[in-house]
C-alpha positions in Angstrom: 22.8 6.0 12.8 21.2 8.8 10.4 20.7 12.5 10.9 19.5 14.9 8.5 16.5 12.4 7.4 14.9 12.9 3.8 12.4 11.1 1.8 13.9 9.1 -1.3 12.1 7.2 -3.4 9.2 6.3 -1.6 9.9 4.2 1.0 13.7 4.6 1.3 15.4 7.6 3.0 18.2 10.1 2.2 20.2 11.3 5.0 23.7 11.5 6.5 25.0 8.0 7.4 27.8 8.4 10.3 28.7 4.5 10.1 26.9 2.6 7.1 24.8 3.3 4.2 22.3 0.5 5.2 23.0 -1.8 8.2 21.1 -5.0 10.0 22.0 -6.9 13.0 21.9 -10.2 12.7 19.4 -12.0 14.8 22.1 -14.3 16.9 25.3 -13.0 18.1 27.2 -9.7 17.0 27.2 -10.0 13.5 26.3 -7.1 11.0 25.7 -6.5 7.5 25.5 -3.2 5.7 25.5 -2.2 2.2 28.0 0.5 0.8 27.3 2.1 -2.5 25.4 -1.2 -3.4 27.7 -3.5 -2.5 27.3 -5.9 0.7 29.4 -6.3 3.8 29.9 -8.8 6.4 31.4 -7.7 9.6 31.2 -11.0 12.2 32.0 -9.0 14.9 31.5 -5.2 15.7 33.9 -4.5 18.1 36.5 -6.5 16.0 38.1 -4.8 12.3 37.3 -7.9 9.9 35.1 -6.8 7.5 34.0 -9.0 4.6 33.1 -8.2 1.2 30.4 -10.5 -0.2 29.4 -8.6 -3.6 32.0 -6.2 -5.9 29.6 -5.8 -8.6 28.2 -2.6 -7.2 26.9 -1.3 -10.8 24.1 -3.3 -9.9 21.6 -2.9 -6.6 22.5 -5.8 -4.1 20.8 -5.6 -1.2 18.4 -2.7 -1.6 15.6 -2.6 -4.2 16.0 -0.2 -7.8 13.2 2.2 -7.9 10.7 -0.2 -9.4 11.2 -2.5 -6.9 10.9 0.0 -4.2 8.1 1.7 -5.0 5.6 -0.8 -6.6 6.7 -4.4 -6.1 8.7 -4.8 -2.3 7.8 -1.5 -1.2 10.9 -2.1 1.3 13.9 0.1 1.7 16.2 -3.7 1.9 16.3 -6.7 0.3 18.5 -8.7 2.4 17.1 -11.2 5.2 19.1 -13.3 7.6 18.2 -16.8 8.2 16.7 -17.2 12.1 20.4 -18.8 13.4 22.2 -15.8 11.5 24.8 -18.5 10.0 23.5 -17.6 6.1 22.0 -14.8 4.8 19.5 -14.4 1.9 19.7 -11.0 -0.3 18.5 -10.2 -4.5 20.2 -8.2 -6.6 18.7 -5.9 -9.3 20.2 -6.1 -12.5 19.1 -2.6 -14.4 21.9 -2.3 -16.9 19.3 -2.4 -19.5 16.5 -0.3 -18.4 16.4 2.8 -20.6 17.1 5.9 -18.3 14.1 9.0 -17.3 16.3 12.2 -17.2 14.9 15.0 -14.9 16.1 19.0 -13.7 17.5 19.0 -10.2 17.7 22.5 -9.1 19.0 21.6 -5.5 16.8 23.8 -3.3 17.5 21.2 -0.8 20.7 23.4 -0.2 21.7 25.8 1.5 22.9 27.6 -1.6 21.4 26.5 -4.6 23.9 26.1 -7.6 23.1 29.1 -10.0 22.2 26.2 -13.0 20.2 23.1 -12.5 21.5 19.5 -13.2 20.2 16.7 -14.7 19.6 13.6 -12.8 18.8 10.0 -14.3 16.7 7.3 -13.0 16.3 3.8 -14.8 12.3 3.8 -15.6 10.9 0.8 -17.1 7.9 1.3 -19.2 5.1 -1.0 -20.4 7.0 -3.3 -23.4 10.7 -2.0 -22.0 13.2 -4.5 -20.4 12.7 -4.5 -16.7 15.4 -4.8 -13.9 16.7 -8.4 -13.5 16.3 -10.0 -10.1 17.9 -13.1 -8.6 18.2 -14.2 -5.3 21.5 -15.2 -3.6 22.4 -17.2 -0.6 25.6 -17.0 1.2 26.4 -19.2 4.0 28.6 -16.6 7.1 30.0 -19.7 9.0 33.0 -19.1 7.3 33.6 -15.3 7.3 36.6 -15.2 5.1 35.7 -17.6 2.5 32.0 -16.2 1.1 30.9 -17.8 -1.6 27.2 -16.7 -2.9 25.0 -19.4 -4.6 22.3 -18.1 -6.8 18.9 -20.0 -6.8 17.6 -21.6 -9.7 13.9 -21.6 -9.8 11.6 -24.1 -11.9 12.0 -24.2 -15.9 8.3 -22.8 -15.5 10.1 -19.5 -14.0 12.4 -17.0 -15.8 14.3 -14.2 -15.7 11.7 -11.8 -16.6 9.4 -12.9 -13.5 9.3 -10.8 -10.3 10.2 -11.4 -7.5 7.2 -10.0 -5.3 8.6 -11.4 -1.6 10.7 -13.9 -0.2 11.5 -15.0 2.9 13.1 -17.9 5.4 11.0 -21.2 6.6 13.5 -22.3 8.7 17.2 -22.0 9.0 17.4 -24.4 5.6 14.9 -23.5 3.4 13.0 -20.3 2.0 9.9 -19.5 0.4 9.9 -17.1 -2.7 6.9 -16.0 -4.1 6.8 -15.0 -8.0 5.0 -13.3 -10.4 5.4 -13.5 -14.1 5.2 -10.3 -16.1 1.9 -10.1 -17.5 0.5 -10.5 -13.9 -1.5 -13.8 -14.5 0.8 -16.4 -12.9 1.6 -16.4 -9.7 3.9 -19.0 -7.8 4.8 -20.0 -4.0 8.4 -21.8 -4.7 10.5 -23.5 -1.3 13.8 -24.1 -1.6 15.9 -26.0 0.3 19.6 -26.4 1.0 22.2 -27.2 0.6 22.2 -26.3 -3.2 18.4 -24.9 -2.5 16.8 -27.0 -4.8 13.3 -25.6 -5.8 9.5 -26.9 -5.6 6.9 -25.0 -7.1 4.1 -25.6 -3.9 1.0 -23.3 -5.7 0.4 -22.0 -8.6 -2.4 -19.5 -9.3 -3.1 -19.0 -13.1 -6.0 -16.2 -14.4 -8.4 -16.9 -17.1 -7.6 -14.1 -18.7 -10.2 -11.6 -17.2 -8.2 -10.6 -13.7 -4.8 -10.4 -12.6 -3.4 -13.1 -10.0 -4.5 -12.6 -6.3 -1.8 -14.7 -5.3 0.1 -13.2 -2.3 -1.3 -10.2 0.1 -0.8 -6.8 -1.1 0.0 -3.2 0.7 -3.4 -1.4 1.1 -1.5 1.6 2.5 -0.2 4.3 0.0 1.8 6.3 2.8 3.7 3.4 4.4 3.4 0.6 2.0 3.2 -2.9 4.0 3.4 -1.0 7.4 5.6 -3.9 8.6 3.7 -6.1 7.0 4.6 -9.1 4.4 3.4 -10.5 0.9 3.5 -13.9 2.9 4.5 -15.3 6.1 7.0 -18.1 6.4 7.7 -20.4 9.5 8.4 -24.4 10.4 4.7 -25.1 9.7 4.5 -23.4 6.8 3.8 -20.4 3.9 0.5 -18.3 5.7 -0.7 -16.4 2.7 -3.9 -15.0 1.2 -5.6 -16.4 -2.1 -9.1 -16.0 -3.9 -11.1 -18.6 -2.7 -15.0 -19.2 -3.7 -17.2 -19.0 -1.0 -21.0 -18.5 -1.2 -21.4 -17.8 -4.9 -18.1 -15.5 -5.0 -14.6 -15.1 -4.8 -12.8 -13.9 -1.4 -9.1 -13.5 0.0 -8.6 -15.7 2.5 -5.7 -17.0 4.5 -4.4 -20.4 3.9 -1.3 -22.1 4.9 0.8 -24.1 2.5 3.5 -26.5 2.4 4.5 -28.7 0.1 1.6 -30.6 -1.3 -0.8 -29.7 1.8 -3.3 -26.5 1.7 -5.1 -25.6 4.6 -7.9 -22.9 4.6 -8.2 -20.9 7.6 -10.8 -18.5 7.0 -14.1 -18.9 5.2 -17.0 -17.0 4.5 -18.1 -13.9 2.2 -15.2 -11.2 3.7 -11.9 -10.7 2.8 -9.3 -11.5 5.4 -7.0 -7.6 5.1 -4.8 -7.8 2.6 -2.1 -5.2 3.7 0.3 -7.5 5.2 1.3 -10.1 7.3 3.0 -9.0 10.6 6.6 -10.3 10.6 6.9 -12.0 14.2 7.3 -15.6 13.5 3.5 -17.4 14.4 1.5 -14.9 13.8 -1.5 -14.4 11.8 -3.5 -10.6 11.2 -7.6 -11.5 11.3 -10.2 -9.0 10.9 -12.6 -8.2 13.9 -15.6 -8.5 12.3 -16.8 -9.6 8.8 -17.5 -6.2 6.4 -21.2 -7.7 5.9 -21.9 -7.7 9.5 -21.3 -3.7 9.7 -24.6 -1.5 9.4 -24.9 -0.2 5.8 -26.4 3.3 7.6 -24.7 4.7 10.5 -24.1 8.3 11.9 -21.0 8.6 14.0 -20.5 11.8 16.1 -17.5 11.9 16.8 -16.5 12.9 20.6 -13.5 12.7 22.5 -14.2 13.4 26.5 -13.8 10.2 27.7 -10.2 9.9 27.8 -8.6 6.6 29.4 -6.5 6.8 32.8 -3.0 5.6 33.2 -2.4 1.8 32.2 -2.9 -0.6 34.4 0.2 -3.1 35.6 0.7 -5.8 33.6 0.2 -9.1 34.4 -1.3 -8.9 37.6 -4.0 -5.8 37.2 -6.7 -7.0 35.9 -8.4 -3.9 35.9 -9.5 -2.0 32.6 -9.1 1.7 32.3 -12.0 2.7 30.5 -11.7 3.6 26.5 -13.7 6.3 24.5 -17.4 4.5 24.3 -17.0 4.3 20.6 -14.1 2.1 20.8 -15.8 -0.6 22.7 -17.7 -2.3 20.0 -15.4 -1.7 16.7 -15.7 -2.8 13.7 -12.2 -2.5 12.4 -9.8 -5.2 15.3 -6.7 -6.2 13.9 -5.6 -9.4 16.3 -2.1 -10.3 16.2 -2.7 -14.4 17.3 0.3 -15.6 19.1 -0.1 -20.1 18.9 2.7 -20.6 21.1 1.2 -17.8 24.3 -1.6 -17.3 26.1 -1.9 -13.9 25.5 -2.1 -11.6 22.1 -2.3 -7.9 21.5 -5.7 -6.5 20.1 -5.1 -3.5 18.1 -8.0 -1.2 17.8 -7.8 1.1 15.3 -11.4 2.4 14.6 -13.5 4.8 14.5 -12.2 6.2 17.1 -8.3 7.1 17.4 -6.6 4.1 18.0 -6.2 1.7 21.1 -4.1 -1.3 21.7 -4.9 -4.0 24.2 -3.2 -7.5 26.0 -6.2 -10.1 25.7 -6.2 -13.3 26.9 -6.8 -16.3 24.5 -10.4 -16.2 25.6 -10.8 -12.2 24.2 -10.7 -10.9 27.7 -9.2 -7.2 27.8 -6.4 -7.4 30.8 -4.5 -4.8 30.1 -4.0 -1.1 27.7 -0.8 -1.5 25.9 -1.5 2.0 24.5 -4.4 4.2 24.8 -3.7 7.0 22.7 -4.2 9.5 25.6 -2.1 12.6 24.4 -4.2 12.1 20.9 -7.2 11.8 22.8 -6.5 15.2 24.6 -5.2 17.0 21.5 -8.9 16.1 19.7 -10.8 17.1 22.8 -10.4 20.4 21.9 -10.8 20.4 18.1 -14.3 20.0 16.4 -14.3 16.4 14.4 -17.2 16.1 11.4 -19.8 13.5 11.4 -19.9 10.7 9.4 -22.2 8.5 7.5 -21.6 5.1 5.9 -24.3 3.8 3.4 -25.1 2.1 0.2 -25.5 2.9 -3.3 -27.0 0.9 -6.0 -24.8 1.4 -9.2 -26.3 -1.4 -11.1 -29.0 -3.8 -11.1 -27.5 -6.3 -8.0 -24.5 -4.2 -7.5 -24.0 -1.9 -4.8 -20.9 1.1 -4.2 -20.4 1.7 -0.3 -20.4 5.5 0.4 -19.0 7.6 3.4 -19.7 11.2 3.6 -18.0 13.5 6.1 -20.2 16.3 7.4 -19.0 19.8 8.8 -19.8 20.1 12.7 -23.2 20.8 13.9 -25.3 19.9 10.0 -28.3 18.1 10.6 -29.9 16.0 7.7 -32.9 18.6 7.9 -30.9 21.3 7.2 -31.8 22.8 3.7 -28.4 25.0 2.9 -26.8 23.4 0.6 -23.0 23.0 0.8 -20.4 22.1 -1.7 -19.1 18.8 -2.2 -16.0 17.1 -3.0 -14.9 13.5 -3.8 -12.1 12.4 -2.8 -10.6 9.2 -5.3 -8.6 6.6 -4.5 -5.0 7.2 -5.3 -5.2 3.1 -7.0 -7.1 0.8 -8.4 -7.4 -1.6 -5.4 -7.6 0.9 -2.8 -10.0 1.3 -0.1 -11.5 4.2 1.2 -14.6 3.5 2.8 -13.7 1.2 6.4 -14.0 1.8 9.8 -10.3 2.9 10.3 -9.7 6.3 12.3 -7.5 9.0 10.3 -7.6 12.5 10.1 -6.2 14.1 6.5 -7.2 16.8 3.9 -10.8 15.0 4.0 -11.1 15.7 7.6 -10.2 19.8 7.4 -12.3 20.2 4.3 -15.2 19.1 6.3 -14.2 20.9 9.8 -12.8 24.0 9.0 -14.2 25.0 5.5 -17.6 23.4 5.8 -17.3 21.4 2.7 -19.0 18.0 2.5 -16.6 15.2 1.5 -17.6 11.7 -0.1 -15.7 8.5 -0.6 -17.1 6.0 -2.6 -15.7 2.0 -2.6 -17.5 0.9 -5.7 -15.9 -1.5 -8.9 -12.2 -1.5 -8.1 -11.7 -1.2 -4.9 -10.4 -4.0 -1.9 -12.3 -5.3 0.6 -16.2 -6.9 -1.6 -14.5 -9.5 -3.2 -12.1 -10.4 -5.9 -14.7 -10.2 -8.9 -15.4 -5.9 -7.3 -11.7 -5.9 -7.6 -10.7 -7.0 -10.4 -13.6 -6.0 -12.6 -11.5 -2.8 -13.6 -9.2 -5.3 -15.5 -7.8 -3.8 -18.6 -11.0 -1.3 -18.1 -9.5 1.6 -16.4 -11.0 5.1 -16.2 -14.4 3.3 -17.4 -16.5 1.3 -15.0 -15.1 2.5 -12.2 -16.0 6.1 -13.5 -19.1 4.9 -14.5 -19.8 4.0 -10.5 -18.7 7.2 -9.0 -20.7 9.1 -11.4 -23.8 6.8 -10.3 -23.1 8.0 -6.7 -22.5 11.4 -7.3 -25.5 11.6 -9.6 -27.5 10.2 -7.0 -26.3 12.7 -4.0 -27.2 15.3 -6.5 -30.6 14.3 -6.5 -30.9 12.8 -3.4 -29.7 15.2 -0.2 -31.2 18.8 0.1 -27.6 19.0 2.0 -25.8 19.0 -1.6 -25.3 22.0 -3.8 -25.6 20.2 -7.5 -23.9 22.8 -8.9 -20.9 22.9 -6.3 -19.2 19.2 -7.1 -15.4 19.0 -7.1 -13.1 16.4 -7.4 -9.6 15.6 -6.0 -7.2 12.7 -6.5 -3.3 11.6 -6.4 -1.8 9.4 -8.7 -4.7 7.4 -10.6 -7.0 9.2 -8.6 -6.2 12.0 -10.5 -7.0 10.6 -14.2 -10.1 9.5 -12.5 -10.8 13.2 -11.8 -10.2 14.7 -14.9 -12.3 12.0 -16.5 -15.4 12.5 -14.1 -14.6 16.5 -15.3 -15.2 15.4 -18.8 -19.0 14.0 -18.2 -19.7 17.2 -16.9 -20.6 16.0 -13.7 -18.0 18.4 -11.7 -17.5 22.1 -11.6 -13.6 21.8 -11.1 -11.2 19.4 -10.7 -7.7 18.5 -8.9 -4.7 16.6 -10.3 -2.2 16.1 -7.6 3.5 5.2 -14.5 5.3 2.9 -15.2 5.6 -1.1 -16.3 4.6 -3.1 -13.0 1.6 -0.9 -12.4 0.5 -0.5 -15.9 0.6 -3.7 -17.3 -1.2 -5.5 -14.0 -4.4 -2.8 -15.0 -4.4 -2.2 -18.1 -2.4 -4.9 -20.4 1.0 -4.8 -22.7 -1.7 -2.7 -25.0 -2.0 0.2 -22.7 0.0 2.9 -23.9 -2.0 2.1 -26.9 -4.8 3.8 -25.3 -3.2 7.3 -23.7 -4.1 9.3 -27.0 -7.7 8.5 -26.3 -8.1 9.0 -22.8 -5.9 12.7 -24.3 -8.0 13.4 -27.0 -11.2 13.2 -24.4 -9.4 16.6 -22.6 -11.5 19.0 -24.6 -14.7 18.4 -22.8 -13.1 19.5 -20.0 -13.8 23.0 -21.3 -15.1 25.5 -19.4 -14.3 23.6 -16.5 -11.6 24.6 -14.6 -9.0 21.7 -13.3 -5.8 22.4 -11.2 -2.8 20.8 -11.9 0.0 19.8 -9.4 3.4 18.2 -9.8 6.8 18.4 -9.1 9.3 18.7 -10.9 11.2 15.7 -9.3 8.2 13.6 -8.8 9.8 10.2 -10.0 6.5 8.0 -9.6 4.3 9.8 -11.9 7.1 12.1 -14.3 6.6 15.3 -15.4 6.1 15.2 -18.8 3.0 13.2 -17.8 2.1 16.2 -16.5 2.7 18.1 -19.7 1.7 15.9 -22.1 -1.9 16.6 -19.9 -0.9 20.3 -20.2 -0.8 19.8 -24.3 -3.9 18.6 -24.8 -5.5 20.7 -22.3 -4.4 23.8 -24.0 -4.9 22.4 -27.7 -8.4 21.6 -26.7 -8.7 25.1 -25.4 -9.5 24.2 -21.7 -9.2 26.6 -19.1 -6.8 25.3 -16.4 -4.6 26.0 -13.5 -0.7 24.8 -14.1 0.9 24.6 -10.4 4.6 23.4 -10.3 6.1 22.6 -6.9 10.0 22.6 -6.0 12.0 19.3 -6.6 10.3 16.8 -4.4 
């Protein structure tokens, strides 16, 4: 029961609590757990006043993810999961006593009266070569509400206490699967433990050579929402459903398998990546792609309309009539199917290029029914003018090609001869990707429409979705190749499209994006330039030897000069700290750059 919601972390939430801090049914019965300044509670019944304390050792997370663990490796506002009979309950606790603190101002504009001095706030911040939070895994059996008794899993002599814990979750009521990550990113393992003292087995290992980081285990693709409901893995009675590399036709590809114990089944084949931003939670189900990336036109034009907007839905099960769906939606390219074994029907989620649709298909892919068609989006869009878009290929390097997506402003035809400004928009991570067939509408999609700008998105080395060896290529080579490739493509616009002022480029990125930015600024391919980390992140890119390597990528800030670059941060920004910001800010000014310095309120 919250009110007064604010963002936390990233994925957590601040806000007035009327009954618990964080609360979870459980999934039989009336039984419900909640966590009070980080310690967990039991309460069997709602309506009755036991409460049980399982943990006392609140100086440590229990239940809920630290800040690393939130942001970068769940991505979850919880860490505690109840078996599927609710009789024992599964949770990790995050041992950060040793993780040297990041101090930062808090000037509480979030108040109604801000105090007249700021305060100083602490956060424990792992860096590259620092201790890291602890994490173990507990299981507690609720049969016996007043006698709880947690067990703490002991996981192969292979694993220790410096490993990750990137997901668990339950098999069955008896037994869960963990999956595990050691520190320099290069071992991955699926364990299974079983009760009653949860004995482990190590069921697959995925070990690098030494020029990637492991694949093992699917990954959140979205920045906003992190797994969007989605999972690392998905466990059931037949099994761990995950995504590995796999070769296929002369590469390496993500594809689901299913695992248990000794037995590993492939279920997909073929040169496309199955999506790695999750599996969907319900029990039995598996997320497939509609259609493989190499069967999508490398040139298309898409003009966006929105007149044809869908009548009301149609009853369900009987109807077997289809309201009709916005003509671009009828053949798309991006279909997320939710396949439900044990039924006979499944929902189809549409969710490009047009705004998205969801529909009840039979197991033979007939349409039956609209679950949702987006109608009051549809209408909203009717009225507002949407740019064109077109999707092509670049050749970066001899057999090696970056895919490119430009948004146009309403109405330009590719025989106009103004030329109009462009401006790239980079990836916010290594691993991202930009170019798909996926309908949004963000800052990309008003430069285009209402300042007339032309905005391009390039998928080249680094980025998800062409294979692990794309991927991965940017191993312990950050800010070079995949540089390298988006100055290829913009060199080639440049030259290539009468529709592209050369002498108008600007680029704009969040996060990594933004280093990438300030390093295309420094080849002098851009005329200005937007800048909108810690262990996890920077030792699975660039190595323990990272740090090593800031005071050249600072040094390189002179040739920035007399480029202009704008430079945004807050000062409460927790996943990329201000004095990043001004350490930039330094060498900026000692290299006698010219540069804009914008500081937002606490964030």
């Amino acid at each position: 029961m919250m009110s007064d919601v604010r963002a936390g972390w990233r994925h957590s939430r601040l806000a007035r609590y009327h009954v618990y801090d964080y609360a979870e049914w459980a999934p039989a019965g009336a039984g419900l757990v909640f966590v009070h300044d980080n310690d967990i509670y039991y309460k069997p019944r709602v309506l009755k006043t036991l409460v049980c304390r399982i943990t006392s050792n609140g100086v440590v997370f229990n239940g809920v993810p630290d800040f690393l663990y939130e942001t970068e490796v769940l991505r979850l506002d919880r860490a505690l999961w109840f078996s599927p009979d609710g009789q024992t309950l599964m949770y990790v606790t995050y041992n950060d006593s040793m993780v040297p603190e990041y101090q930062y101002p808090w000037y509480g504009f979030d108040q109604l009266e801000p105090p007249p001095y700021p305060s100083l706030r602490t956060l424990r911040y792992p860096q590259v070569n620092r201790n890291n939070p602890e994490a173990t895994i507990y299981v507690v059996s609720l049969k016996t509400p007043k006698f709880l008794f947690s067990h703490a899993i002991q996981f192969t002599s292979q694993v220790d206490k410096g490993w990750y814990i990137r997901w668990s979750s339950w098999l069955d009521e008896k037994q869960i699967a963990v999956l595990l990550l050691n520190r320099p990113q290069n071992v991955s393992v699926i364990s299974i433990c079983s009760s009653v003292h949860y004995n482990c087995q190590d069921i697959y290992r995925d070990e690098t050579d030494g020029t990637r980081w492991s694949g093992l285990g699917s990954e959140p693709a979205d920045e906003e929402c992190g797994w969007c409901e989605g999972a690392a893995l998905l466990a059931g009675k037949s099994g761990v459903f995950t995504s590995i590399p796999i070769t296929d036709q002369g590469g390496v590809w993500r594809h689901a398998v299913q695992l248990y114990r000794d037995v590993r089944t492939t279920l997909t084949q073929g040169s496309f990546e199955v999506p790695t931003d999750g599996w969907p939670p319900a029990p039995q189900c598996l997320t497939c792609p509609g259609k493989p990336p190499d069967e999508q036109p490398d040139l298309t034009t898409d003009h966006t309309e929105y007149d044809n907007i869908t009548s009301s839905l149609p009853a369900w099960p009987t109807s077997t009539v289809l309201p009709h769906v916005s003509d671009q939606n009828d053949s798309l390219p991006d279909l997320i199917y939710l396949l439900t074994f044990s039924l006979f029907v499944y929902p189809q989620e549409c969710l490009g290029p047009g705004p998205p649709a969801i529909f009840l298909c039979t197991a033979g892919g007939v349409r039956r029914a609209v679950l949702d068609d987006g109608e009051p989006l549809r209408r909203h869009l009717a009225r507002l003018a949407a740019p064109h878009t077109k999707v092509f290929r670049v050749e970066v390097q001899a057999h090696r090609e970056a895919r490119v997506r430009l948004l146009l402003p309403p109405g330009l035809r590719d025989t106009d001869d103004l030329p109009l400004p462009l401006v790239l928009h980079i990836s916010a991570e290594p691993g991202g990707q930009l170019v798909t067939s996926r309908w949004r509408a963000g800052w990309s999609w008003y430069l285009a429409t209402a300042r007339n700008f032309i905005v391009a998105e390039i998928d080249a080395r680094g980025s998800a979705g062409q294979g692990e060896e794309l991927r991965t290529e940017v191993y312990q080579k950050l800010l070079s190749v995949d540089v390298e490739d988006q100055m290829a493509v913009l060199s080639y616009l440049r030259a290539n499209l009468k529709m592209v002022d050369g002498n108008r480029i600007g680029v704009w990125g969040r996060g990594y994006g933004a280093a990438a930015a300030l390093a295309l600024a420094a080849l002098n391919i851009t005329r200005c330039v937007a800048l909108l980390a810690h262990s996890y992140w920077t030792e699975r890119y660039g190595g323990s030897e990272a740090s090593r390597g800031a005071g050249a990528v600072w040094r390189r800030a002179g040739n920035v000069s007399p480029r202009r670059a704008l430079i945004a941060h807050a000062t409460a920004d927790t996943r990329a700290p201000p004095h990043h910001a001004m350490s930039l800010a330094r060498a900026l000014v000692t290299a006698g750059a010219l540069y804009t310095h914008h500081v937002r309120k606490p964030l």
